[in-house]
C-alpha positions as CSV (number, residue, x, y, z in Angstrom):
1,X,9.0,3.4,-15.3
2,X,10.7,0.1,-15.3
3,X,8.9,-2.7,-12.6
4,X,10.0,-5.9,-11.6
5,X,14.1,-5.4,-12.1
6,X,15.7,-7.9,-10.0
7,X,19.2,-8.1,-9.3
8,X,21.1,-10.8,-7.1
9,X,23.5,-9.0,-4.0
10,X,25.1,-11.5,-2.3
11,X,22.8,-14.5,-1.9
12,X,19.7,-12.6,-1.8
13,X,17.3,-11.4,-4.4
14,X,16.4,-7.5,-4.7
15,X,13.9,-5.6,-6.6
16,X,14.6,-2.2,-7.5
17,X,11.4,-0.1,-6.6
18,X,11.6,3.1,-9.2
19,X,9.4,5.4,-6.4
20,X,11.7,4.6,-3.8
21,X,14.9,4.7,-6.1
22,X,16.5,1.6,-4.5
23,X,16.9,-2.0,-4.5
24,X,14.7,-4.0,-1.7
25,X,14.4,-7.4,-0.3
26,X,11.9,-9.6,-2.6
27,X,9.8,-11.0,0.0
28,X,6.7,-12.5,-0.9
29,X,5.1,-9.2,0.6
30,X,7.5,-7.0,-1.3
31,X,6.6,-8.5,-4.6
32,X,2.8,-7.5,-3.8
33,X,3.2,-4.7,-2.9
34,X,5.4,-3.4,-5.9
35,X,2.5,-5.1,-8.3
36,X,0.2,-3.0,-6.4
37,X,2.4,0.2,-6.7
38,X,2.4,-1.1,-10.6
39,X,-1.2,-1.1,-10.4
40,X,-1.3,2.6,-9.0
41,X,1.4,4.0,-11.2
42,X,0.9,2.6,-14.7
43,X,-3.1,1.5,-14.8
44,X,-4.5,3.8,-12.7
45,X,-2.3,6.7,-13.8
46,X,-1.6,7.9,-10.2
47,X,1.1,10.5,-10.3
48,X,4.1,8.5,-8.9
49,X,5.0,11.6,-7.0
50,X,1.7,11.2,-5.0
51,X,2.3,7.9,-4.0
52,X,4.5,6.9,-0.8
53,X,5.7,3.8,0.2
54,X,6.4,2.1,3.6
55,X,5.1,5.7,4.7
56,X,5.6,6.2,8.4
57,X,3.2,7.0,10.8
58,X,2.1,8.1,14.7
59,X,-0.4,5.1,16.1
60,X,-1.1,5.7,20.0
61,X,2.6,7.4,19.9
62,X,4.1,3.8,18.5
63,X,5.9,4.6,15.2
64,X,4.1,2.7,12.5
65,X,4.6,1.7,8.9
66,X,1.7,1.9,6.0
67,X,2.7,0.1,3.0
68,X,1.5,2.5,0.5
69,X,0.0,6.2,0.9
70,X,-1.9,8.1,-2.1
71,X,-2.2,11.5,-1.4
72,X,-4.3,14.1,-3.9
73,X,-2.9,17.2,-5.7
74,X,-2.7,19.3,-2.3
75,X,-1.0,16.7,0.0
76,X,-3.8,15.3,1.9
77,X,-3.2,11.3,2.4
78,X,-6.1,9.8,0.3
79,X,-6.0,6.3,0.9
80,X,-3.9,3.4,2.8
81,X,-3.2,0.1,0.9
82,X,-1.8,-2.8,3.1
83,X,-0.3,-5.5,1.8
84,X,0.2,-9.0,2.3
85,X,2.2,-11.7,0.6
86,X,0.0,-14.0,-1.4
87,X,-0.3,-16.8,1.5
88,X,-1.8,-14.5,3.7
89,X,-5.4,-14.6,3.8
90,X,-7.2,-11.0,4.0
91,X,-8.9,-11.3,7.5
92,X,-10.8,-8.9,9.7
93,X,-7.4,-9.3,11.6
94,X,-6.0,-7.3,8.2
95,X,-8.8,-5.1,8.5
96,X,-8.2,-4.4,11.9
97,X,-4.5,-3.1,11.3
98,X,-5.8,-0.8,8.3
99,X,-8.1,0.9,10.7
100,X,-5.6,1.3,13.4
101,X,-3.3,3.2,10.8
102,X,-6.4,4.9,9.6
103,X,-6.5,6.5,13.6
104,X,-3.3,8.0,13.0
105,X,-3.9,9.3,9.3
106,X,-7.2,10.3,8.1
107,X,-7.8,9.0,4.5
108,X,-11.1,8.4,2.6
109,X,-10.2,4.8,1.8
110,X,-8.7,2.0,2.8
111,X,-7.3,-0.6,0.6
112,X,-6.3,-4.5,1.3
113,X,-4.2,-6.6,-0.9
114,X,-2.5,-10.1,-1.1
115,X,-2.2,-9.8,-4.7
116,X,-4.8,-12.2,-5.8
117,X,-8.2,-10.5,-3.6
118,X,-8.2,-6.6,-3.1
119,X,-10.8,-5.2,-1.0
120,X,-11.3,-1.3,-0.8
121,X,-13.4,0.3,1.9
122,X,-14.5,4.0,1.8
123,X,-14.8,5.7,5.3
124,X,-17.2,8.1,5.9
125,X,-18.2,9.8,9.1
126,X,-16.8,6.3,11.4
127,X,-18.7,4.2,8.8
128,X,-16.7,1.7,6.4
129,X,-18.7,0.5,3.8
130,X,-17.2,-2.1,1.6
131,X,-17.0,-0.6,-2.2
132,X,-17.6,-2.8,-5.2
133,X,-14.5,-0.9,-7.6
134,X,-11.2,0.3,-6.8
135,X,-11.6,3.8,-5.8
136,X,-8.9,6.2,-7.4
């Protein structure tokens, strides 16, 4: 797959995201998230068909967002990454959202990224425990 093509339309710059098929907006969050999806995709040799992005969701009946959703070979949503653009520290705040989206799409892990520090989580029973390598 080719990552990172950029492309000027009008006065804004685009990146076109090969699992969504389309050019998007590069916003400081966009660019993490694609190097994340980059991550997924070419180093950790998730099938690109098993990945969704900006992957909508149910939360207390409010529509929600998740940036990225790995499912496994039979469908099931396997993890949740959020992102955040580079400035943004990951806080418990971060955290917080995750586990909200979590509520309203049971995975095994959770995942947090600005780009530079990635924290994964594994979620067991209500528990989180905070794991020391990426997951999948």
């Amino acid at each position: 797959m080719e990552w990172f093509k950029t492309s000027i339309i009008g006065n804004k710059t685009v990146v076109f995201d090969p699992l969504r098929k389309q050019y998007v907006a590069l916003t400081p969050e966009e660019q993490v998230r694609q190097k994340m999806l980059n991550y997924l995709v070419e180093t950790r040799k998730v099938a690109a068909g098993l990945v969704a992005v900006e992957y909508s969701i149910k939360v207390n009946n409010l529509p929600k967002r998740c940036d990225i959703v790995v499912f496994n070979n039979l469908g099931e949503p396997q993890m949740i990454v959020e992102c955040k653009a580079e400035s943004v520290p990951i806080t418990e705040k971060v955290l917080d959202q995750a586990i909200r989206y979590f509520s309203g799409l049971k995975v095994k892990y959770l995942t947090l990224t600005n780009g530079k520090t990635m924290f994964c989580y594994k979620i067991t029973g209500g528990k989180i425990e905070i794991l020391t390598e990426f997951p999948l």
